[in-house]
N, C-alpha and C positions, 0 to 999 in steps of 0.2 A: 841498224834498225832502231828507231826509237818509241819509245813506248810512253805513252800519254797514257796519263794517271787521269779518270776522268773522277771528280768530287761529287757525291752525292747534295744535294739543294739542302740547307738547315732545315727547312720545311716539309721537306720529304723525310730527312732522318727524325725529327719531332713527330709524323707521324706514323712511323712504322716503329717508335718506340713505345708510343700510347697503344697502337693495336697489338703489341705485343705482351703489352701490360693485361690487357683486356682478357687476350688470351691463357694467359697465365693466370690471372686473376678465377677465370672461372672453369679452369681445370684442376687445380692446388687437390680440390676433394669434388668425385663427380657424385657423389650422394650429398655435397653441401649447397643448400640451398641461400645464396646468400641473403637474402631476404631480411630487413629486422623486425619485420612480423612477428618472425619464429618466436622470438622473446615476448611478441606482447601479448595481449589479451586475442586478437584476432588470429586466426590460423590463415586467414586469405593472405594470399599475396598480392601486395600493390606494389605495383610500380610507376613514379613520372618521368616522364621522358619530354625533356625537352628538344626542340627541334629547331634549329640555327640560333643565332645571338640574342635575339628577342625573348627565344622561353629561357634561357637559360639565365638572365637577369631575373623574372620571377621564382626560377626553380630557386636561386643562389636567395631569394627571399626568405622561402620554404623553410630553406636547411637553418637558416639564422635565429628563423622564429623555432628551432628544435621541430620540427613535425615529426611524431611518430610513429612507428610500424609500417613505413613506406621506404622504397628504395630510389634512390637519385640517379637517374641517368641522362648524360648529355652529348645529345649528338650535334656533329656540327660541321662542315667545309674546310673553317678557316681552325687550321690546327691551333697558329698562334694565342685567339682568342679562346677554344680550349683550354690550352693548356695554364696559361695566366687566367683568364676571366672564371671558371668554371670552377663549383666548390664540388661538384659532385660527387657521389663513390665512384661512379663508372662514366669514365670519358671515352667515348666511341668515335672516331673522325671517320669520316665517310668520303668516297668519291674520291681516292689519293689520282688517278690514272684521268678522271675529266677536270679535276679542279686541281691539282698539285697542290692540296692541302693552303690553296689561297684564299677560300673563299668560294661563294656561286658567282658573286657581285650581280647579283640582284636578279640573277635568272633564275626564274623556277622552272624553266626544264635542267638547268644544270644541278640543279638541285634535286629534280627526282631522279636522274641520270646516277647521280652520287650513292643516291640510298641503294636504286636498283644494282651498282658496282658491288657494294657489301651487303646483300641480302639475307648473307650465312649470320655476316657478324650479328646484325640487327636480332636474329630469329635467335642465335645462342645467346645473349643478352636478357630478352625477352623469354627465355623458355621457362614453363610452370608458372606463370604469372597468370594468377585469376581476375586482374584488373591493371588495366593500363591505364594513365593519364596520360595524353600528350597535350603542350601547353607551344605555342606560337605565338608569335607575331606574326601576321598577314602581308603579303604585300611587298616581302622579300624573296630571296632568293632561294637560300636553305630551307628556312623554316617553309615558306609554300610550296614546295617544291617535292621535299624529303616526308613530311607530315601525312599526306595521303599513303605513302608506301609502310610508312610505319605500321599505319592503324591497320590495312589491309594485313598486314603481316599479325600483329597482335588479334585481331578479330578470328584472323583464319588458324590461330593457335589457339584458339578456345576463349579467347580473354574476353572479358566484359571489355569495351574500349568507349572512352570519352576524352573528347576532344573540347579543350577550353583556350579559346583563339580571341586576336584582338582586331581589329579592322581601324586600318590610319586615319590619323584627324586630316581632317578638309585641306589642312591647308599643305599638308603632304601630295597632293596632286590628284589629279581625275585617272592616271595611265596607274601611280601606287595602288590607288583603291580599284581598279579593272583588275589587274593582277591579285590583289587582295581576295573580290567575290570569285574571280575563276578558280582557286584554289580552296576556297570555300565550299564550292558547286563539288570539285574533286574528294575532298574530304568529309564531307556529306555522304559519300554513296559508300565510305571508308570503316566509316565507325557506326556502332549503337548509338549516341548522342553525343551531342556538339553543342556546346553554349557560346554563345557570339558575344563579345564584350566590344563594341563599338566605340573608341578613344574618344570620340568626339563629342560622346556624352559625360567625357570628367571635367568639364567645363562645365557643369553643372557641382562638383565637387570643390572646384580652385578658383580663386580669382584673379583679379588682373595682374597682381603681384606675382604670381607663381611661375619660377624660373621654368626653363623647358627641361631640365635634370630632374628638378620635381615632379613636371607633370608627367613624365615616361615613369618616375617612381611610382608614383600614383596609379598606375597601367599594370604596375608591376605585382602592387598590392592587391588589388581588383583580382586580376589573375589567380594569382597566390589563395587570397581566400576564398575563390571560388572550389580550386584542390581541396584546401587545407578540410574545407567546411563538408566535401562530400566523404573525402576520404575517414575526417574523425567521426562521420556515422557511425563504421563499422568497425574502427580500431577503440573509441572510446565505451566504456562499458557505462549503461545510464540505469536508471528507477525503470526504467522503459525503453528497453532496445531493441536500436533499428543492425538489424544481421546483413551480412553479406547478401544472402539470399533475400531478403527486403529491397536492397539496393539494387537489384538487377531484374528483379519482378518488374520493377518500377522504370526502368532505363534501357534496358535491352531493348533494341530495334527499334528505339522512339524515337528519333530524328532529333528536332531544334527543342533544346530543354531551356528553360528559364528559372534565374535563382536569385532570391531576392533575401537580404537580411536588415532584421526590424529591430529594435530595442524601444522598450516602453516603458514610463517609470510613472507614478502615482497613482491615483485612486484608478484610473482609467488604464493602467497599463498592457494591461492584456490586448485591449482594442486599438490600443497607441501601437505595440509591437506588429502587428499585424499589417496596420496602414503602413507603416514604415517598412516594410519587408514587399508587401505588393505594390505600394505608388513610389518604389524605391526610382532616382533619376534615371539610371542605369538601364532601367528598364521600359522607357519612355517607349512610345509608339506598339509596346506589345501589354497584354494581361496571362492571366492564368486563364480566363476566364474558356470553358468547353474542356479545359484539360483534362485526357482520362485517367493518368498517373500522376500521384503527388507524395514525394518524403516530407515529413514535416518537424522538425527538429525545437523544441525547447526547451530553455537551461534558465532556470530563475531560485530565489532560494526557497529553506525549506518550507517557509509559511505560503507556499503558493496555493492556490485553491482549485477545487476539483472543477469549482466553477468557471474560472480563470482558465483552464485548460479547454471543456468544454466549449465557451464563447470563442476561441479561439480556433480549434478545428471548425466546428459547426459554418464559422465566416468565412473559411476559404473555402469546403466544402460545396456551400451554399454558389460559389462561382464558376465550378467544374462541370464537367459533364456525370447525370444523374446517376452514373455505375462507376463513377472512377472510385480505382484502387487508389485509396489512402492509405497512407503506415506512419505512423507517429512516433518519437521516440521523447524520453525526459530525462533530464539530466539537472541535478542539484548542483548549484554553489552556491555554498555559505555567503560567498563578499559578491554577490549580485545585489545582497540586501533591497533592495527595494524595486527592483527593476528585473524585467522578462526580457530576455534575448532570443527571437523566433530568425529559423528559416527555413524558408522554402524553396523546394526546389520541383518543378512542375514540368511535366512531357505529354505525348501524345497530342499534339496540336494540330496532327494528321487528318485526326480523326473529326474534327468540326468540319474540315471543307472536305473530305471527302461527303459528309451529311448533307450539306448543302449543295455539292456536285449530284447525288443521289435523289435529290428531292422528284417526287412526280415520279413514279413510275419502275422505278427502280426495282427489278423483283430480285434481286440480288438481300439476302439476309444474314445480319450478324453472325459471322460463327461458322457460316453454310464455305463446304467444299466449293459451293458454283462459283466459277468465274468464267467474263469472258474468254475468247481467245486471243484478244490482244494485249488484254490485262498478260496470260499467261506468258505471252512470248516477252512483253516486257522483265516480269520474276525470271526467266530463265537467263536473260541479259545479265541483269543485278546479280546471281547467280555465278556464271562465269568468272573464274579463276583468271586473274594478270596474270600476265606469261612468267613474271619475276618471280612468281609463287612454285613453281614447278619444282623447287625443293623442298618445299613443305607437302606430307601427304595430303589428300583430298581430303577434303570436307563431308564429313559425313554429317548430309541433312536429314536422319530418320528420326533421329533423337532431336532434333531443333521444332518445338511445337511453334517458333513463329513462323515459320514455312509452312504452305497451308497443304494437307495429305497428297493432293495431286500434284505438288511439286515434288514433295519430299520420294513422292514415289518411284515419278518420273526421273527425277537426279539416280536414285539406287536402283533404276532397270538401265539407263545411261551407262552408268559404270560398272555393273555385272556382264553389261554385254560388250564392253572394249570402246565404246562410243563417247564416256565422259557426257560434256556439254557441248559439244560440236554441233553442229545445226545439220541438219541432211540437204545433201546441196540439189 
């Protein structure tokens, strides 16, 4: 009788050696929190996660430029590029059984397929984390694909979750960018807020010259400081700061946020930083303008003036909607010498077209319990738990003041009485 030795695929053993790193990594001590928060000024826990090849070139930015008191994780299909491409501390391959650790190659259902395969791993990765970042590339396989499951899984473990994503330049195709916004659309109903970086507006930043290595570099950067710049809110300690709990007053449940960075240098710098930060290219076709939540971040040196600060909130202020929550924070450096470095970051943009859907008649009020009925049956939709989540406990919405009482009520009679979110048929 002859006996056939069958060889495991190098790619298969590449990736059950990483996941078993992973797991070993974050059993070693189960009271250790690996976090490098612990050490810094911030007690939160952040964590980025990138999601296929695309975020994990900005993530590998992050690490280079040192970012602080945040944890690096990268998920990903294609083991190979893991394991060589990724700086990360935590390399997590996903989907070994639909993708054999090859890749999605460019499908995003195999890619959410993958995430939903290791949902445990994802969730133990992810646990105790009070802020997730995931960072994508749109439009492919993994990252659109895997991205939405993430967030769903971080959000539904309590995390503040933001999503900073990039959408293909034009000339990547009409079927990349269909793919791109469906995955968009997905990721949206995933997270707290999502900032959109649109590729096709860094051609506003490069010129004719600028090889195509450069301009994905440049993609990379854009990304990168968009992390880097919300994340050092609440890790860097300033004259004026902005807390963890700032940060999520302001971002929780806000949908499509906007961030913009200004620098201003002489007599006028204040008002220079400002125009540069809001008529930033990047963010062509959108404004602040109606927004009800605004972080407002400046770092200039110490002869800065009270006035200079003032003029400065007052004008973006002056664009928002007349009750929005602003939180400001200031930070000193010495060698800014002469120049103001603002940014902004702006949400709630919900809330302008809902104003204008409401106009006429509308006896519906700010704040008021009443909703329709199809408003409601809508909330209970959004509501409902993906089946991938049925290892994580339920959600309890008593304590979520963004959930409005007749939900929050309704979800906690649901689950007292054995019925969950089931619809009664």
């Amino acid at each position: 009788m002859n006996i056939v030795a069958v060889r495991e695929k190098p790619q298969m053993m590449q990736l059950n050696a990483l996941q078993s790193q992973v797991i070993k990594f974050r059993t070693q001590d189960e009271d250790y929190k690996y976090h490098a928060a612990q050490t810094g000024p911030s007690p939160a826990v952040i964590r980025v996660v990138s999601a296929g090849g695309g975020g994990t070139n900005a993530l590998n930015l992050m690490i280079e430029r040192g970012l602080q008191g945040v944890d690096f994780i990268a998920v990903n299909t294609d083991v190979q590029h893991l394991q060589i491409k990724s700086k990360a501390t935590v390399k997590l391959p996903i989907g070994s059984k639909v993708t054999g650790g090859l890749g999605a190659g460019g499908n995003p259902e195999k890619g959410e397929k993958a995430a939903i395969e290791d949902v445990e791993a994802i969730t133990e990765v992810l646990r105790d984390s009070d802020m997730v970042f995931i960072t994508a590339g749109m439009g492919g396989g993994t990252g659109t694909g895997s991205a939405p499951v993430i967030a769903n899984i971080a959000r539904e473990m309590g995390a503040l979750t933001v999503a900073v994503v990039t959408t293909p330049f034009e000339f990547e195709g009409r079927y990349k960018m269909k793919v791109a916004l469906d995955g968009i659309a997905k990721l949206r109903q995933a997270v707290d807020t999502i900032i959109i970086i649109p590729n096709q507006y860094l051609f506003k930043l490069i010129d004719n010259t600028t090889n195509l290595i450069n301009a994905y570099q440049k993609s990379d950067e854009v990304l990168c400081n968009n992390v880097q710049g919300i994340s050092e809110l609440i890790t860097h300690t300033g004259i004026m700061n902005i807390d963890f709990a700032d940060v999520e007053a302001i971002m929780k449940g806000m949908g499509d946020a906007l961030m913009g960075i200004g620098v201003g240098t002489g007599e006028n710098r204040a008002l220079s930083a400002v125009s540069n930060a809001i008529d930033n290219p990047l963010l062509e076709d959108t404004s602040i303008d109606g927004a009800t939540g605004v972080l407002i971040n400046i770092t200039g040196p110490a002869d800065i003036k009270l006035a200079e600060i003032q003029s400065m909130v007052d004008t973006i202020r002056s664009k928002c909607d007349p009750e929005v929550n602003l939180k400001y924070g200031l930070n000193i450096d010495p060698e800014m010498e002469n120049c103001i470095k603002l940014m902004v970051i702006a949400t709630g943009f919900h809330a302008v077209q809902s104003a204008a859907a409401n106009k006429g008649g509308d006896k519906k009020s700010k704040g008021s319990d009443f909703i329709d009925y199809s408003d409601f049956v809508k909330m209970r939709e959004r509501t409902k738990r993906p089946e991938y989540l049925s290892c994580l406990p339920p959600k309890d919405y008593q304590d979520d003041l963004d959930v409005p009482s007749v939900i929050r009520n309704h979800s906690y009679a649901d689950e007292t009485s054995g019925l969950g979110m089931a619809e009664n048929g």
